[in-house]
DRENMAR-523269 format. One record per residue: x, y, z of N, C-alpha, C in turn. Coordinates in Angstrom, 3 decimals. Example, Ala and Ser with C-alpha at 12.3 -4.5 7.8 and 13.67 -1.06 7.14 Angstrom:
2
<n.u = 13.190 n.v = -5.690 n.w = 7.800 ca.u = 12.300 ca.v = -4.500 ca.w = 7.800 c.u = 13.200 c.v = -3.300 c.w = 7.800>;
<n.u = 12.850 n.v = -2.250 n.w = 7.080 ca.u = 13.670 ca.v = -1.060 ca.w = 7.140 c.u = 12.900 c.v = 0.030 c.w = 7.870>;
***
This chain:
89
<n.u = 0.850 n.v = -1.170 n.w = 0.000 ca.u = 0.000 ca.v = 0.000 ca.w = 0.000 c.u = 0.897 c.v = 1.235 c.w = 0.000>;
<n.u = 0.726 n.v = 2.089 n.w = -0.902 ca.u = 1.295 ca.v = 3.406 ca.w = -0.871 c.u = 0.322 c.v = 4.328 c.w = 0.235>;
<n.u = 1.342 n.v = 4.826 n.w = 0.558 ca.u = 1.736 ca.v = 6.223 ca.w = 1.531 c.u = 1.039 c.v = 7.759 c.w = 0.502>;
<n.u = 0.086 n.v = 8.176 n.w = 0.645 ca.u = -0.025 ca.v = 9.175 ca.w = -0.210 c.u = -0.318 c.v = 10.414 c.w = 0.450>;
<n.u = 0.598 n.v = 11.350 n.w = 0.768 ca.u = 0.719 ca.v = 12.556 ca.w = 1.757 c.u = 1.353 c.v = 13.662 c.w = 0.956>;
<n.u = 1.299 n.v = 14.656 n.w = 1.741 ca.u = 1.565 ca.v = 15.972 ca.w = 1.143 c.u = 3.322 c.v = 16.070 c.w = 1.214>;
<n.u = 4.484 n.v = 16.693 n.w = 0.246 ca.u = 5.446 ca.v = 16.150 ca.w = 0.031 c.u = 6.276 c.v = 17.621 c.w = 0.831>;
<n.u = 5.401 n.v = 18.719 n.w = 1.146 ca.u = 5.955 ca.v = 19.570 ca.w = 1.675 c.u = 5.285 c.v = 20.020 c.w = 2.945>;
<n.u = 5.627 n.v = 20.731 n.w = 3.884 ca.u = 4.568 ca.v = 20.753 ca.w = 4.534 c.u = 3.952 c.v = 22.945 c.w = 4.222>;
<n.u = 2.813 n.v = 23.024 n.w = 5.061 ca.u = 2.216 ca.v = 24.430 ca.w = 4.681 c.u = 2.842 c.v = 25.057 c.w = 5.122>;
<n.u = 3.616 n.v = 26.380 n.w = 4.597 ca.u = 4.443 ca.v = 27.526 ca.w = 5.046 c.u = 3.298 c.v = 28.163 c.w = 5.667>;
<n.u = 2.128 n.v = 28.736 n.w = 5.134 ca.u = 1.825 ca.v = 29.749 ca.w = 5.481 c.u = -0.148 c.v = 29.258 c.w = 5.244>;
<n.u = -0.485 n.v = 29.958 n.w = 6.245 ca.u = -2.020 ca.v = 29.613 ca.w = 6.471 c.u = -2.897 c.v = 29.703 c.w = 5.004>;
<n.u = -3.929 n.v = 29.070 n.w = 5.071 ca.u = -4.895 ca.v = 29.528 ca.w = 3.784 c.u = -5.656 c.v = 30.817 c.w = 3.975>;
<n.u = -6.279 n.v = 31.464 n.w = 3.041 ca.u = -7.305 ca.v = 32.422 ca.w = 3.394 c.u = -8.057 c.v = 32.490 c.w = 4.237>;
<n.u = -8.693 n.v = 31.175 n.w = 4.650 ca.u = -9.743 ca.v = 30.965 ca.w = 5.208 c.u = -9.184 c.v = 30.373 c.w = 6.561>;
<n.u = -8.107 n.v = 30.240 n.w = 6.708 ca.u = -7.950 ca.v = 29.894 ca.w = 7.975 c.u = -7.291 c.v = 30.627 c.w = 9.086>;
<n.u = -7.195 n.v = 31.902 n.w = 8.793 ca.u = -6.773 ca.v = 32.796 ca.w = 9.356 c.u = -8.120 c.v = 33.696 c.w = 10.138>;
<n.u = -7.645 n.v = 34.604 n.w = 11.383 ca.u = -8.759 ca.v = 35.040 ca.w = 12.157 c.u = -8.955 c.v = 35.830 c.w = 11.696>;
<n.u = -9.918 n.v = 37.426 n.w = 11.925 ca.u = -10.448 ca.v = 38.277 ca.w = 11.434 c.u = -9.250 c.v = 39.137 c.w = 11.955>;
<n.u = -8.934 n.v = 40.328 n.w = 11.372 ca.u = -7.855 ca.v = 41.486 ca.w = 11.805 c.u = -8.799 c.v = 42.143 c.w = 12.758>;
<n.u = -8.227 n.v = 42.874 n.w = 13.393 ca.u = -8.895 ca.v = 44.061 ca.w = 14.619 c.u = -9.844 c.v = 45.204 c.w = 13.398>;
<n.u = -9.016 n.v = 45.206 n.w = 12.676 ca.u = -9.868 ca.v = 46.021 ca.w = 11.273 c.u = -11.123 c.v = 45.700 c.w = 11.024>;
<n.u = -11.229 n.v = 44.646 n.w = 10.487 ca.u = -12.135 ca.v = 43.614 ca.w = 10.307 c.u = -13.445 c.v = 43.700 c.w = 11.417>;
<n.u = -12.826 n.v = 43.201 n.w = 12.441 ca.u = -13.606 ca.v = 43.171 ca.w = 13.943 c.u = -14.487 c.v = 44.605 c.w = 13.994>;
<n.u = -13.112 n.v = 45.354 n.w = 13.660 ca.u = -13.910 ca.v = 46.743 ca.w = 14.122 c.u = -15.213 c.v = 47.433 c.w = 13.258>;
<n.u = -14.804 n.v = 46.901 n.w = 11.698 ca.u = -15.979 ca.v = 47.275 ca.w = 10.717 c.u = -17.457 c.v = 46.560 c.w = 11.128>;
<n.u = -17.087 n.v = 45.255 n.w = 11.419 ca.u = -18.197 ca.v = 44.441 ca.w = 11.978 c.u = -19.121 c.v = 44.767 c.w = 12.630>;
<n.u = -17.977 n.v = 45.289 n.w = 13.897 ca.u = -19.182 ca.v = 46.110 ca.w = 15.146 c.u = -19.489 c.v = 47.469 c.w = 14.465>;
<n.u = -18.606 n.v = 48.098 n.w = 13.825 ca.u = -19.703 ca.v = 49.456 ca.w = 13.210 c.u = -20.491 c.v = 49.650 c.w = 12.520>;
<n.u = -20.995 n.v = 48.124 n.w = 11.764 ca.u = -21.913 ca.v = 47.701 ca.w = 11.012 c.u = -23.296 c.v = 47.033 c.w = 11.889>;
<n.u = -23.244 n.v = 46.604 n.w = 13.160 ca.u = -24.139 ca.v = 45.630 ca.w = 13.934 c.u = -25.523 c.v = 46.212 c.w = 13.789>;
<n.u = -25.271 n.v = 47.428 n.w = 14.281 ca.u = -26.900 ca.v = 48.219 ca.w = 14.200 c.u = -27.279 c.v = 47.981 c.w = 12.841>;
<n.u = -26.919 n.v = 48.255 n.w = 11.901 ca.u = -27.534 ca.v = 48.065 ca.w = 10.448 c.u = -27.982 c.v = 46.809 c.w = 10.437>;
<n.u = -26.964 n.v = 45.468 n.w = 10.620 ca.u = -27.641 ca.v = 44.187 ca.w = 10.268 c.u = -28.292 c.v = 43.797 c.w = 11.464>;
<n.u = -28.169 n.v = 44.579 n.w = 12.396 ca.u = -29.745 ca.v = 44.331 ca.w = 13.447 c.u = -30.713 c.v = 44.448 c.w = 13.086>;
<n.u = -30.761 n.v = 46.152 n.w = 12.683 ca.u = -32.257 ca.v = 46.379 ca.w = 12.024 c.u = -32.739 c.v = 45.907 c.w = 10.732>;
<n.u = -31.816 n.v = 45.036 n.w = 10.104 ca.u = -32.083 ca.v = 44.598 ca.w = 8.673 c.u = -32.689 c.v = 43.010 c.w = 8.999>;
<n.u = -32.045 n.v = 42.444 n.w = 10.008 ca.u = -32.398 ca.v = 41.064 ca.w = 10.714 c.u = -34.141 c.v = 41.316 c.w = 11.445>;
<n.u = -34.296 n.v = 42.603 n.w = 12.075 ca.u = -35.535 ca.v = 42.575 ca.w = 12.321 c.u = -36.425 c.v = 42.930 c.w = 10.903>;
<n.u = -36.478 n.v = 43.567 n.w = 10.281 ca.u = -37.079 ca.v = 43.710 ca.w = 9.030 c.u = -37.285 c.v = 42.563 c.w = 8.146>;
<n.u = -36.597 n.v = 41.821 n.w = 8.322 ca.u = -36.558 ca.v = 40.644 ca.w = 7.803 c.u = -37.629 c.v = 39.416 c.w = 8.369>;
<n.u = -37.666 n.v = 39.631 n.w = 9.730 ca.u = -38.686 ca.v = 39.025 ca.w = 10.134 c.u = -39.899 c.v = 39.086 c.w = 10.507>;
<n.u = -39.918 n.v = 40.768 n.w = 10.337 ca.u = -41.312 ca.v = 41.144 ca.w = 10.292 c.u = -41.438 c.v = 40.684 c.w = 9.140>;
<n.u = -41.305 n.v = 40.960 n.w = 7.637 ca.u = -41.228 ca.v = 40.631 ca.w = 6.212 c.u = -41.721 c.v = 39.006 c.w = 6.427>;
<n.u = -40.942 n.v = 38.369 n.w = 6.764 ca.u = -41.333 ca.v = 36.716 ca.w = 7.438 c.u = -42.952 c.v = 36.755 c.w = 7.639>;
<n.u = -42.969 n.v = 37.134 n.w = 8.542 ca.u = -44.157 ca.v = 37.222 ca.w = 9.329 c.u = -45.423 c.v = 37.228 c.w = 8.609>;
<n.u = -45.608 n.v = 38.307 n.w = 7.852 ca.u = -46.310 ca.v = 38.495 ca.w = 6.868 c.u = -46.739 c.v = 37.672 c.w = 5.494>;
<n.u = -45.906 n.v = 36.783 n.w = 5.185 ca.u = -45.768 ca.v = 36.298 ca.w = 3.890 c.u = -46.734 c.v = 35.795 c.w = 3.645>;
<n.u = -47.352 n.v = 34.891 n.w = 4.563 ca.u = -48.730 ca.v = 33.998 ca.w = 4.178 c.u = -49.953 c.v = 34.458 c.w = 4.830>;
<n.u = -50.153 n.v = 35.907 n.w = 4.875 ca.u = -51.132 ca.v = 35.931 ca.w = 5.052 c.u = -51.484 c.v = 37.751 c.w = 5.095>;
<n.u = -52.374 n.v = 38.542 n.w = 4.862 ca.u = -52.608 ca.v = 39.803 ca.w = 5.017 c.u = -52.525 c.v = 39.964 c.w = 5.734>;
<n.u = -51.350 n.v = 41.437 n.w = 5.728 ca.u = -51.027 ca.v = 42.424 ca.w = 6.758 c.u = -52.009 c.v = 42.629 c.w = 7.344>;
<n.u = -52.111 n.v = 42.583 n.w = 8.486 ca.u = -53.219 ca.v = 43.399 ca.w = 9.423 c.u = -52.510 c.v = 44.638 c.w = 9.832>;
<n.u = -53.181 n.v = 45.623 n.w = 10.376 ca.u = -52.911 ca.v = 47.366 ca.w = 10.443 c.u = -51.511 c.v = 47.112 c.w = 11.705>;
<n.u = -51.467 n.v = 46.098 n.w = 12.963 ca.u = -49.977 ca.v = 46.124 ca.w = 13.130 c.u = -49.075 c.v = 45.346 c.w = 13.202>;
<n.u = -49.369 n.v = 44.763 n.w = 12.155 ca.u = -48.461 ca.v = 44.229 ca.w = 10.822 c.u = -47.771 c.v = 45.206 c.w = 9.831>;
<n.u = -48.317 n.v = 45.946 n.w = 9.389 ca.u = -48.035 ca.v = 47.318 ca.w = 8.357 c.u = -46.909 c.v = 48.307 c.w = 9.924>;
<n.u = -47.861 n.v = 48.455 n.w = 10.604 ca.u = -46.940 ca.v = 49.343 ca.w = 11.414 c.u = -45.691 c.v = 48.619 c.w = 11.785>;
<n.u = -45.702 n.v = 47.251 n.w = 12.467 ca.u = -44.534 ca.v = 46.904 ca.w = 12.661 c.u = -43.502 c.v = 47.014 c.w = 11.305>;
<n.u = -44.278 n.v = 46.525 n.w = 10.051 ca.u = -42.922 ca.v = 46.483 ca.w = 9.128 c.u = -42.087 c.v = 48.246 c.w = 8.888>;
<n.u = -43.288 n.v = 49.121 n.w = 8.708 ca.u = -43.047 ca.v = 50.480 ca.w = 8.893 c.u = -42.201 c.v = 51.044 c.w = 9.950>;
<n.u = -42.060 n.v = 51.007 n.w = 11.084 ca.u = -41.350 ca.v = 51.099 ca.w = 12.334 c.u = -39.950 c.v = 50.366 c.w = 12.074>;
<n.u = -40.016 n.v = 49.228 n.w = 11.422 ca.u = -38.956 ca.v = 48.174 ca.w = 10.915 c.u = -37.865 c.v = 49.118 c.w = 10.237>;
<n.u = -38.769 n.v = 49.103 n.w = 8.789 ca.u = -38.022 ca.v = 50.004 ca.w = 7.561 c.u = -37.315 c.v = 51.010 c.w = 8.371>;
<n.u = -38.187 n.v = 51.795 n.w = 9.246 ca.u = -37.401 ca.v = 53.679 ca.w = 9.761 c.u = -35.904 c.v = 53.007 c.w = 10.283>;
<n.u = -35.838 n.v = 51.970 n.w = 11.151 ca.u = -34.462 ca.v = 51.637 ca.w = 11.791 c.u = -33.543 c.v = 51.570 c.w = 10.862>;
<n.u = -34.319 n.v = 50.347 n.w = 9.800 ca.u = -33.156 ca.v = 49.987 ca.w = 9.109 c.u = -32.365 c.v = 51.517 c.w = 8.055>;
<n.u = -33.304 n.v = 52.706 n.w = 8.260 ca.u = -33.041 ca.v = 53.518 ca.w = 7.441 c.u = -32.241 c.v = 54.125 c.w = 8.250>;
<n.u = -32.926 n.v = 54.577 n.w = 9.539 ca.u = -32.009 ca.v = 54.986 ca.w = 10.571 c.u = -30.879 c.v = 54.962 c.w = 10.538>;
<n.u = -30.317 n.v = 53.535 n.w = 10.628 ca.u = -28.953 ca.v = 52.479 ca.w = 11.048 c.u = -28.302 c.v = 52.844 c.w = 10.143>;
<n.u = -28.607 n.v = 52.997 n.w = 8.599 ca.u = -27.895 ca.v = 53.004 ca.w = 7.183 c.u = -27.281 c.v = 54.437 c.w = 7.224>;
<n.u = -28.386 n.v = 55.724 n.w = 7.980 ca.u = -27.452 ca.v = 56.690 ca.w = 7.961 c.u = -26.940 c.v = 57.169 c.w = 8.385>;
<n.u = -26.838 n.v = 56.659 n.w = 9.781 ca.u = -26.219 ca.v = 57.009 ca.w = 11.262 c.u = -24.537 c.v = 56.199 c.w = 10.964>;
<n.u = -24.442 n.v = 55.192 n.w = 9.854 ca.u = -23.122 ca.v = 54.443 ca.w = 9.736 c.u = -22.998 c.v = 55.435 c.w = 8.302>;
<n.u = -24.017 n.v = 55.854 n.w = 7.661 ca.u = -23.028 ca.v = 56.444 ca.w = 6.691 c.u = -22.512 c.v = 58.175 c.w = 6.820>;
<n.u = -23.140 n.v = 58.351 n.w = 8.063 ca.u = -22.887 ca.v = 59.703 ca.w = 8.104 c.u = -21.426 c.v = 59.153 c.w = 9.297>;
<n.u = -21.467 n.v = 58.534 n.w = 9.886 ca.u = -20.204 ca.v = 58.396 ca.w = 11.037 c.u = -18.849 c.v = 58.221 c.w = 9.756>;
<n.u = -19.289 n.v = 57.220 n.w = 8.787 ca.u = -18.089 ca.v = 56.969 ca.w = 7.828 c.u = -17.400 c.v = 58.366 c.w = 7.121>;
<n.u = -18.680 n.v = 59.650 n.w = 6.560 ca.u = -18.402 ca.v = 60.394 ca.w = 5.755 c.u = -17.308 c.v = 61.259 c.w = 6.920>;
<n.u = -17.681 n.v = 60.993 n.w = 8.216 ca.u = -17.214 ca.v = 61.964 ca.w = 9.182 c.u = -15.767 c.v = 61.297 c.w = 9.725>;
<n.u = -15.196 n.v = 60.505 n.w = 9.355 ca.u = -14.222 ca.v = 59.398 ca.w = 9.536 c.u = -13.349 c.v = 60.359 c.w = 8.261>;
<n.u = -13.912 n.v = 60.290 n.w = 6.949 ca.u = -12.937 ca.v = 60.192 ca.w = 5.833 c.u = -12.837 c.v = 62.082 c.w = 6.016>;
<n.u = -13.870 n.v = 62.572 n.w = 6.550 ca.u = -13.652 ca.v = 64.303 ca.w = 6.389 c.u = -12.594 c.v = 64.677 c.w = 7.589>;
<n.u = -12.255 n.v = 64.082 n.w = 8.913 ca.u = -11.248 ca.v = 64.239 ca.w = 10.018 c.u = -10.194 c.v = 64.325 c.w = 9.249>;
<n.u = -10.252 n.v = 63.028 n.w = 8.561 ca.u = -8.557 ca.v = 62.062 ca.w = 7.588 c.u = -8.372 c.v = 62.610 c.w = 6.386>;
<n.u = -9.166 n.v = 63.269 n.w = 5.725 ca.u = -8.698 ca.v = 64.130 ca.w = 4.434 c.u = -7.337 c.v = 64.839 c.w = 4.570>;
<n.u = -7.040 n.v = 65.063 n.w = 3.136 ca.u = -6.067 ca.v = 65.804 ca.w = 2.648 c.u = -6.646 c.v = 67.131 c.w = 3.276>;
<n.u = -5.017 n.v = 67.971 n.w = 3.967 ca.u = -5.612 ca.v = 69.337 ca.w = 4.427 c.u = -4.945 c.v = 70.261 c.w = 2.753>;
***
């Protein structure tokens, strides 16, 4: 029976097997509120599928949407305010 193994061994990790950078980490958490409120929208959206909205049904998904709109510009206004500190003077 042959021996059939790898003839070198791995210098250096794969893509995928390496941890997240602090970078990484950090975009994550400055992203959470967004895919919070996108995770609840989502399940109000759920909720609804098989059967007519009732009036707070509509409000919950409505109340839903404002967060997720919320969240989208509260991270894109923190980002624009990130790159306007760090600009070229």
């Amino acid at each position: 029976m042959r021996h059939i193994g790898a003839l070198q061994a791995v210098v250096t990790a794969a893509e995928y097997d390496r941890e997240p950078t602090a970078a990484e980490l950090d975009a994550i958490d400055a992203e959470m509120p967004v895919i919070t409120a996108e995770v609840e929208l989502l399940d109000a959206q759920i909720a609804v599928l098989d059967r007519t909205p009732a009036e707070l049904d509509m409000r919950r998904l409505r109340r839903t949407r404002r967060r997720v709109l919320v969240a989208r510009r509260t991270l894109a206004n923190r980002i624009a305010g990130q790159n306007a500190a760090g600009g070229a003077a």
